[in-house]
C-alpha positions as CSV (number, residue, x, y, z in Angstrom):
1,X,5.7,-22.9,-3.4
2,X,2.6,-22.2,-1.9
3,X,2.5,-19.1,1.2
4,X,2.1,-22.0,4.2
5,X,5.1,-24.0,3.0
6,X,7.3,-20.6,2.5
7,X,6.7,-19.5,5.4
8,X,7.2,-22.6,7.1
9,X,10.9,-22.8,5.3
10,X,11.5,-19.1,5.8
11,X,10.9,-19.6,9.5
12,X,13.5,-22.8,9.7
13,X,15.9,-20.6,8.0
14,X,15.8,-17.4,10.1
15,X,16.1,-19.7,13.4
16,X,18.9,-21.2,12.1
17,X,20.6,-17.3,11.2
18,X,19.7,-15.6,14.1
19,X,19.6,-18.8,17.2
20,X,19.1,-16.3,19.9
21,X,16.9,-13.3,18.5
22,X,15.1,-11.3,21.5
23,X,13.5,-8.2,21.8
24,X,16.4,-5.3,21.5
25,X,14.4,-3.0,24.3
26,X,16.3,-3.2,27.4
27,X,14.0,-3.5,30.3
28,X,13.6,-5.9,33.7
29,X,9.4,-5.4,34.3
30,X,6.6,-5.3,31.8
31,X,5.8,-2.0,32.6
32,X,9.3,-0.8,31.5
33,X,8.6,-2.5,28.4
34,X,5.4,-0.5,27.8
35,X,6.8,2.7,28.6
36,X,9.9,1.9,26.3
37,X,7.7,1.0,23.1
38,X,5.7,3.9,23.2
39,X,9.2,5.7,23.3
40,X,10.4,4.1,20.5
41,X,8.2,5.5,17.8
42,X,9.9,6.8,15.2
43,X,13.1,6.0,17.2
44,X,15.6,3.7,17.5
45,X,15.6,1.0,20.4
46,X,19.4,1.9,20.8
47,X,18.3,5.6,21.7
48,X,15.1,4.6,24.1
49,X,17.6,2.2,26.0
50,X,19.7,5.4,27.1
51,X,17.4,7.4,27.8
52,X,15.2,5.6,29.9
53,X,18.1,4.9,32.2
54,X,17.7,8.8,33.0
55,X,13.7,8.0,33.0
56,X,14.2,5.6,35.9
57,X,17.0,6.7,37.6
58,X,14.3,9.4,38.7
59,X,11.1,7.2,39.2
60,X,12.1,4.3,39.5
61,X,8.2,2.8,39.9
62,X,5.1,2.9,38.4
63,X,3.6,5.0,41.5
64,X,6.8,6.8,41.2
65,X,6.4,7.6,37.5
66,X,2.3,8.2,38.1
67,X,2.5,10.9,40.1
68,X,5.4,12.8,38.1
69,X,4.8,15.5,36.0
70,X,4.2,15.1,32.1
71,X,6.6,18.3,32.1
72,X,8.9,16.4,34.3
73,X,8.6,13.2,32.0
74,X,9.1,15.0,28.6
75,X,12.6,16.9,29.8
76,X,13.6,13.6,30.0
77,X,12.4,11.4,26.9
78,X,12.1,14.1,25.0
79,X,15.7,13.1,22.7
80,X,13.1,10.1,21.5
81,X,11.2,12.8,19.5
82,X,7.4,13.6,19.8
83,X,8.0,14.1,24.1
84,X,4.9,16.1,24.6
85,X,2.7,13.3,23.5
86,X,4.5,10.4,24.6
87,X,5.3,12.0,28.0
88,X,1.4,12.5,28.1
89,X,0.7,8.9,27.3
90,X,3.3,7.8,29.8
91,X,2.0,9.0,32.6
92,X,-1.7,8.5,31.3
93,X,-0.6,4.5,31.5
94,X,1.6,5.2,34.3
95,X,-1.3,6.3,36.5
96,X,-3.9,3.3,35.0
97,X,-2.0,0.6,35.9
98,X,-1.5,1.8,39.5
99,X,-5.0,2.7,40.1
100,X,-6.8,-0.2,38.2
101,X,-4.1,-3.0,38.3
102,X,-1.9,-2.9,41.4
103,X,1.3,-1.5,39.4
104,X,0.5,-4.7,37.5
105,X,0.6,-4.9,33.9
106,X,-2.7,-6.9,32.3
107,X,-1.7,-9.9,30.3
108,X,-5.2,-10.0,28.8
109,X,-4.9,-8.6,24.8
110,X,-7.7,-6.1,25.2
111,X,-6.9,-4.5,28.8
112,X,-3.5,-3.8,26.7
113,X,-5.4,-2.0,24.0
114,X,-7.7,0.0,26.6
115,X,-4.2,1.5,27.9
116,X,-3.2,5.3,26.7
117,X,-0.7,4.6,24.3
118,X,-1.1,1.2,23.7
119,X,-1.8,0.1,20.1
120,X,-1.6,-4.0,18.3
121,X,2.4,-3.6,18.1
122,X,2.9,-2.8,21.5
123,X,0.2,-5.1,23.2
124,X,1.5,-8.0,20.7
125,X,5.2,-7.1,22.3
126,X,4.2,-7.4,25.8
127,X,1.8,-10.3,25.4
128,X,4.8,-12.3,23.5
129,X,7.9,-11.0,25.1
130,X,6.6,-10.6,28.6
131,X,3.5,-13.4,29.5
132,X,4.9,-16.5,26.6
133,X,1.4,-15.8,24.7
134,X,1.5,-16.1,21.1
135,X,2.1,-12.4,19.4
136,X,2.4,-11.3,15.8
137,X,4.4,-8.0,16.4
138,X,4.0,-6.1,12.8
139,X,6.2,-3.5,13.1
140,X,8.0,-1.7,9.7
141,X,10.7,-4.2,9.8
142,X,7.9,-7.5,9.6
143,X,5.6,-5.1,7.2
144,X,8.8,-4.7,4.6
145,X,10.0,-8.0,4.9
146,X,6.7,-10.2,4.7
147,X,5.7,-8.3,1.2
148,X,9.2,-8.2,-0.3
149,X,9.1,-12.4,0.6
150,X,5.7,-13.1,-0.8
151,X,3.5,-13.6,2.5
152,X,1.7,-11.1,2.0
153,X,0.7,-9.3,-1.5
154,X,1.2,-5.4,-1.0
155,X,-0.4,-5.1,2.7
156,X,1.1,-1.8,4.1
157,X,-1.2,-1.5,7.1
158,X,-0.5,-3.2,10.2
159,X,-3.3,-4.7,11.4
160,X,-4.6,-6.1,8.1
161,X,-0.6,-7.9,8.0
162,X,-0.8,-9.4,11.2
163,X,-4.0,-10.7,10.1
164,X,-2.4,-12.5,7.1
165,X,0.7,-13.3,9.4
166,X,-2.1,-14.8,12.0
167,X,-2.9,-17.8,8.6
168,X,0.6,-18.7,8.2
169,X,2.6,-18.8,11.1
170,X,2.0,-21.4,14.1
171,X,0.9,-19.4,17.1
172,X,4.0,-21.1,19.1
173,X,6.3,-19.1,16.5
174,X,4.9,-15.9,15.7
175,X,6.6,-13.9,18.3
176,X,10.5,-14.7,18.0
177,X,9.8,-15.1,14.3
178,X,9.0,-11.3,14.1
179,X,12.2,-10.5,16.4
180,X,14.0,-12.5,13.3
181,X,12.4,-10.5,11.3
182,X,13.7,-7.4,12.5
183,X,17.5,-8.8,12.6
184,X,17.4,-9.8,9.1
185,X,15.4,-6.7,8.4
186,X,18.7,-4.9,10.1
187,X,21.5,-6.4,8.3
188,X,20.4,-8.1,5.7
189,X,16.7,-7.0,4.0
190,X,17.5,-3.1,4.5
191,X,15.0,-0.3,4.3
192,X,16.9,2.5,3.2
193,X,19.9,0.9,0.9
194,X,19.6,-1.9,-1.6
195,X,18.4,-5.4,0.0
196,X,21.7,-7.6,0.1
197,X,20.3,-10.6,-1.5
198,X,23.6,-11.9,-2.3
199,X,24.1,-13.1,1.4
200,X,20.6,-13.8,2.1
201,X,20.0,-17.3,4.0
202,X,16.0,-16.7,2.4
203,X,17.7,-15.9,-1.1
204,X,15.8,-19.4,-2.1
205,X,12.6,-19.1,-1.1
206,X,12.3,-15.6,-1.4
207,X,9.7,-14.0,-4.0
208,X,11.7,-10.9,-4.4
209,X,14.5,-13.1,-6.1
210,X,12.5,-14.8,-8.1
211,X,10.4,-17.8,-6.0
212,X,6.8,-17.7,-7.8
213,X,4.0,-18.9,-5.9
214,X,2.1,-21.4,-7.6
């Protein structure tokens, strides 16, 4: 099975698993979403979605959130680890988007990059999720999973996956395939216990098991 034709099948087997797979950030404008992917480094999504309810109970806007304190922001997010530095790049972004964009946030790839904050995961997150665009969101959950099912041969570093990702998977795809990845990645394909390959829907095209690539 060559890596197209996996990925193709892995891809019909994951939508048929996980029918209704969005992103697990809670948020109801695209700049919530940027403010709660920065927060989520090394943090769970479960955390980030309470404690930005604290985060926005107090500035509920981006002007609101520009003109707060860092010291004000980091009391706040700092249970999401690292506060200082995210609290810094909060209101960095924060105070971009109202002076250059209206309060708006860009839906052009590269205006996403420019923004403090902002690397490829999160910009692929908000182009997908938020504007429809296609998005390859490589986060440790797609990196994992793509290497242990033979998309990708030993690729650790994000960028450099996505690139691979970017051959394989149809552009229309890419962005709710990488939410699949990170259910299965959750309950199935685990990082920290043994993969349950026993009840794995990809258990048959998956390299890990035994699928060789011609």
């Amino acid at each position: 099975m060559r890596k197209k034709e996996r990925a193709k099948e892995i891809i019909r087997l994951l939508k048929e698993e996980y029918p209704d797979t969005t992103c697990t950030l809670d948020y109801d404008d695209a700049w919530k979403l940027l403010v709660s992917v920065r927060l989520a480094a090394q943090c769970t999504d479960a955390r980030v979605n309470v404690v930005v309810q604290d985060l926005y109970a107090k500035f509920p806007t981006v002007e609101a959130l520009a003109e707060a304190e860092v010291s004000e922001i980091e009391e706040i997010v700092r249970p999401c680890g690292l506060g200082n530095s995210k609290a810094r790049d909060i209101s960095a972004c924060m105070k971009i988007l109202r002076d250059e964009y209206g309060g708006k946030v860009p839906d052009d790839f590269d205006a996403l990059l420019s923004l403090p904050g902002v690397g490829r995961k999160s910009a692929n997150l908000v182009m997908g999720d938020v504007f429809g665009k296609p998005a390859i969101v490589t986060d440790t959950h797609c990196i994992r999973l793509v290497n242990r099912m033979g998309l990708v041969d030993g690729i650790k570093e994000p960028k450099k996956v996505e690139m691979e990702l970017w051959k394989l998977i149809p552009p229309e795809e890419g962005n709710d395939f990488c939410h699949r990845l990170v259910d299965h990645g959750r309950e199935i394909c685990t990082a920290r216990t043994t993969p349950h390959c026993d009840r794995c829907c990809l258990s048959e095209v998956c390299k890990k098991v035994g699928v060789k690539l011609k």
